[in-house]
C-alpha positions in Angstrom: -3.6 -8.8 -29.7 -7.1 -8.9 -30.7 -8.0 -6.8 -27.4 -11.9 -6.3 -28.0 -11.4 -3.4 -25.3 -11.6 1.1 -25.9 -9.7 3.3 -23.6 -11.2 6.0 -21.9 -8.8 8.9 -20.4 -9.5 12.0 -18.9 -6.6 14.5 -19.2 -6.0 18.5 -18.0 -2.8 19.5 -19.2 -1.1 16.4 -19.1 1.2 16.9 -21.2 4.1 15.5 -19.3 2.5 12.1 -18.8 0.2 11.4 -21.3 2.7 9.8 -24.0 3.7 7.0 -21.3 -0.1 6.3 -20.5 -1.3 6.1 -24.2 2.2 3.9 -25.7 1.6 1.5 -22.4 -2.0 1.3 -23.6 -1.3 1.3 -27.7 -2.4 -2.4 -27.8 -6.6 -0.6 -28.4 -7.9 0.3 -31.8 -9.7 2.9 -30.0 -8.4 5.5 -27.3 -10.6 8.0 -26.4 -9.0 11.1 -24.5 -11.9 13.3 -22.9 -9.9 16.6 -22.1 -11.0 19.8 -20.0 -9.7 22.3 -22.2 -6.0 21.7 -21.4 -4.0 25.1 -21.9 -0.9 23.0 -23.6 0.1 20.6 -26.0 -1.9 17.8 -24.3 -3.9 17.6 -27.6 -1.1 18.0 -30.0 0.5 14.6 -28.0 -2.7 12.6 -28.1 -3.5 13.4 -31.7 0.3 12.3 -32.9 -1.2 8.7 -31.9 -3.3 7.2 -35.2 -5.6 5.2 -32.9 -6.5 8.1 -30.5 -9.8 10.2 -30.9 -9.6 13.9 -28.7 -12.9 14.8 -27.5 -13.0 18.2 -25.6 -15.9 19.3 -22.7 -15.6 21.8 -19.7 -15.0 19.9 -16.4 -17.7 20.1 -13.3 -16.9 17.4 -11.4 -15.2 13.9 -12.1 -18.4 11.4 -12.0 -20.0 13.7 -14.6 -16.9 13.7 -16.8 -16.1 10.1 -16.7 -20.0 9.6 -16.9 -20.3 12.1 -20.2 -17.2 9.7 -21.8 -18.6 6.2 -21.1 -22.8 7.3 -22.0 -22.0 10.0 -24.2 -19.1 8.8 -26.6 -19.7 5.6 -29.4 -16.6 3.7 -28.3 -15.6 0.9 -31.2 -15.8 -1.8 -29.2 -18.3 -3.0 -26.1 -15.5 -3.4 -23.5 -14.2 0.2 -22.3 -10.6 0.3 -19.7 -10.2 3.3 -17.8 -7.2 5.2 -17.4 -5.4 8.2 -16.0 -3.0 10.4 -17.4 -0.6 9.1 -14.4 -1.3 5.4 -14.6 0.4 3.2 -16.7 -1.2 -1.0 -18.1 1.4 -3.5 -18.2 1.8 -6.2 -20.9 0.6 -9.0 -18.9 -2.2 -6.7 -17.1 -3.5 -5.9 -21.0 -3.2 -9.7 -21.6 -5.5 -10.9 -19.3 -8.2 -7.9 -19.8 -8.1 -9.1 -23.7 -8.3 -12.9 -22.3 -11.6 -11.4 -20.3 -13.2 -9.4 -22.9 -13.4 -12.3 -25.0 -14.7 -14.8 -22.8 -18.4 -14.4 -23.5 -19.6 -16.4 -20.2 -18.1 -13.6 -17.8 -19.1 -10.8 -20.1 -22.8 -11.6 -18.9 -22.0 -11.9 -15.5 -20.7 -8.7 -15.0 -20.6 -5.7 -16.7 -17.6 -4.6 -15.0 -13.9 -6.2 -13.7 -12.1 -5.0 -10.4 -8.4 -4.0 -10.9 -5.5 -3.5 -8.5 -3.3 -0.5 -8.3 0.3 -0.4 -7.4 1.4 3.0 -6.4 4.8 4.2 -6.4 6.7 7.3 -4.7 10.1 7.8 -5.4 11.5 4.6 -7.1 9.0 2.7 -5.0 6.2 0.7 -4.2 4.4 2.0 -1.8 2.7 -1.7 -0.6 1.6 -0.5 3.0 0.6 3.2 3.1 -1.7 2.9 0.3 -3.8 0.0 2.4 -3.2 -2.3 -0.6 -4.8 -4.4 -2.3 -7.2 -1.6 -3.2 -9.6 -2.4 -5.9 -10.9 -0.4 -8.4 -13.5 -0.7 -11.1 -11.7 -0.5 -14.6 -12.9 -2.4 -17.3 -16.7 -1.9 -17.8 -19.2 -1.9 -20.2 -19.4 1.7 -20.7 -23.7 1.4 -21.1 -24.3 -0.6 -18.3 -22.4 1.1 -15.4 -21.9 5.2 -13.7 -20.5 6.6 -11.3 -21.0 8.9 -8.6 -19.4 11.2 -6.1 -17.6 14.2 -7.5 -14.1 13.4 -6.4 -13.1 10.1 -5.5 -15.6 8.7 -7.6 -16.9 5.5 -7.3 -18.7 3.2 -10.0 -22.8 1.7 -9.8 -24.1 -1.1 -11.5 -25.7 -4.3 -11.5 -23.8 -7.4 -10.4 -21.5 -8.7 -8.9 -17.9 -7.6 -10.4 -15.1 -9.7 -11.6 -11.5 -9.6 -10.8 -8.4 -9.9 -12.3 -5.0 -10.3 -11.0 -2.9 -7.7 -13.1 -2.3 -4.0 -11.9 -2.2 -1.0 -12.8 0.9 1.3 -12.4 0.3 4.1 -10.6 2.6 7.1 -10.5 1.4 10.1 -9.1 4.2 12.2 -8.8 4.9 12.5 -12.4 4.4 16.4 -12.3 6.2 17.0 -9.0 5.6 17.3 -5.9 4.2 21.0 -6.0 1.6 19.6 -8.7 0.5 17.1 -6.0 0.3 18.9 -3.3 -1.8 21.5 -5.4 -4.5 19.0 -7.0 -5.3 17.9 -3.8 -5.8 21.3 -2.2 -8.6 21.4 -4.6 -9.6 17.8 -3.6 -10.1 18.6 -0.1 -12.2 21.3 -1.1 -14.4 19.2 -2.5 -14.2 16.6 -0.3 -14.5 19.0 2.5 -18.0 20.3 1.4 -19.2 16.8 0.6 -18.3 16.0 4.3 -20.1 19.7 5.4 -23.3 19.3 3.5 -24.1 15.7 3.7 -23.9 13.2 6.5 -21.7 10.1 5.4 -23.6 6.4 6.2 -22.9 3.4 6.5 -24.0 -0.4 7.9 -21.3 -2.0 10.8 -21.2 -5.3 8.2 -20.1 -3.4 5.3 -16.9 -2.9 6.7 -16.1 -6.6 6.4 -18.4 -6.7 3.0 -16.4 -9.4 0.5 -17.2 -6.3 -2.0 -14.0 -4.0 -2.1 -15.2 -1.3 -3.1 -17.9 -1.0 -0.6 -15.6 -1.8 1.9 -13.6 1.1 1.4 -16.3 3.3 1.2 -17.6 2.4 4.3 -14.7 2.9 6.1 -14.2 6.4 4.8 -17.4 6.8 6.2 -16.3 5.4 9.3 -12.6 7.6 9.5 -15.1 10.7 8.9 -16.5 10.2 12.5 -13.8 10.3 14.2 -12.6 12.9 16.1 -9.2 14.1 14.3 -9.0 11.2 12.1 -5.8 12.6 10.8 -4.4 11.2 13.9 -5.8 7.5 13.9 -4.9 7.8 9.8 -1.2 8.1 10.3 -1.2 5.9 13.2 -3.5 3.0 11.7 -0.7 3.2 8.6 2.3 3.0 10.5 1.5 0.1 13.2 -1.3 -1.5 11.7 -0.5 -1.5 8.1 3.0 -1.1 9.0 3.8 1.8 6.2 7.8 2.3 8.2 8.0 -1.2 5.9 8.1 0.8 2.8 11.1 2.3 4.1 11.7 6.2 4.0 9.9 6.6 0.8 6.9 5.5 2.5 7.7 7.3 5.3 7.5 10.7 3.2 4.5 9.5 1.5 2.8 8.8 4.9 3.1 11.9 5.8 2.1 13.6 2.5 -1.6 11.4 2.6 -1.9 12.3 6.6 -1.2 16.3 5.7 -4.4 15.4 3.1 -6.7 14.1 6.1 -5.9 16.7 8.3 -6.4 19.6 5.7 -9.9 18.3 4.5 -10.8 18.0 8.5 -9.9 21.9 8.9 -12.1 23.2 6.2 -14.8 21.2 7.4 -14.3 23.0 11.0 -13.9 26.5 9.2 -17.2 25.7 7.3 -19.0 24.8 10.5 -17.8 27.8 12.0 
């Protein structure tokens, strides 16, 4: 498959997923794994791979990693498609980003394509707690886009983005539950001091923009003035987008994203005092 398209992966210690993510993704001449000074045989893994390059900088925050990769690394070819360590591209997902790549009218339309994820928790799709479709910017032209925020990051550029109909496979349980529950303890941190030291904004008519992206980051600009939002979190996801659907999977998983909510909107008390 004449893809035209890099990879770009971030990775700490990822040792137990990162084999998965670079075979589903083998189809590129050029993956590029940005690592944060893994501790285990993350780089041994990625380097066993003849098309991989392993670049190695300290981590800060997630929009100046992923910004250091795509402005600071020569990538082979002008399309870049970004991965985690936890997410896997299916065959007919890689098929239809080669199929855009190469089509020279979109290229200058755009300099990036909106992707689906599909997440999944214990055997299963989790189609209604995750308020899917959610759309995120993954194949870019590395020079031409950034991102900002330092968790949850979100992408900036010029134009209006394409979309394609593939997904990506998301799975992010792949190093247990405890591994979970402690990467985002450190996410609310973060999020928690974003919330503390800035004011979130946001215009009434973004919440119905056309633009996905912005949609969604309006209304977690919205859920942040709400008095415990935690509470209108789980409840919007169980009636509204009727998350008892994914059955007790999504049950659990409900409750794991509402223990998130409610965890970021304590520090944010204990900061105010």
């Amino acid at each position: 498959m004449n893809a035209n398209i890099s990879v770009f992966i971030i990775t700490y210690n990822e040792e137990r997923t990162i084999t998965d993510c670079i075979r589903s993704v083998s189809w590129s001449n050029d993956i590029v794994v940005l690592d944060s000074n893994s501790t285990d045989t993350t780089k041994k893994t990625v380097l066993s791979f003849p098309q991989t390059r392993f670049v190695q900088r300290a981590f800060d925050d997630f929009s100046s990693q992923r910004n250091y990769g795509l402005h600071k690394i020569t990538f082979k070819n002008p399309w870049v498609f970004i991965i985690d360590a936890d997410e896997r591209c299916p065959e007919e997902l890689a098929q239809e980003m080669a199929h855009a790549a190469n089509d020279k009218t979109k290229g200058k339309k755009s300099p990036a394509y909106l992707i689906r994820k599909k997440e999944f928790f214990q055997g299963r799709m989790m189609k209604h707690n995750t308020c899917y479709p959610v759309w995120y910017e993954r194949l870019v032209k590395p020079k031409e886009v950034r991102f900002e925020r330092e968790v949850h990051e979100h992408l900036v550029f010029k134009g209006k983005p394409g979309r394609l109909k593939g997904h990506i496979h998301h799975y992010p349980f792949t190093k247990g539950l405890s591994q979970w529950i402690s990467k985002h303890n450190n996410y609310s941190d973060r999020e928690a001091l974003l919330e503390y030291s800035s004011t979130p904004r946001f215009r009434i008519r973004e919440l119905m923009s056309k633009n996905a992206p912005k949609r969604r980051n309006a209304m977690k600009a919205f859920s942040r003035k709400l008095p415990c939002r935690w509470v209108f979190y789980f409840f919007y996801n169980l009636f509204f987008r009727l998350a008892f659907l994914d059955g007790i999977p999504g049950i659990h998983f409900l409750f794991l994203k509402t223990w998130y909510e409610f965890i970021i909107s304590q520090k944010v008390a204990e900061l105010r005092g």
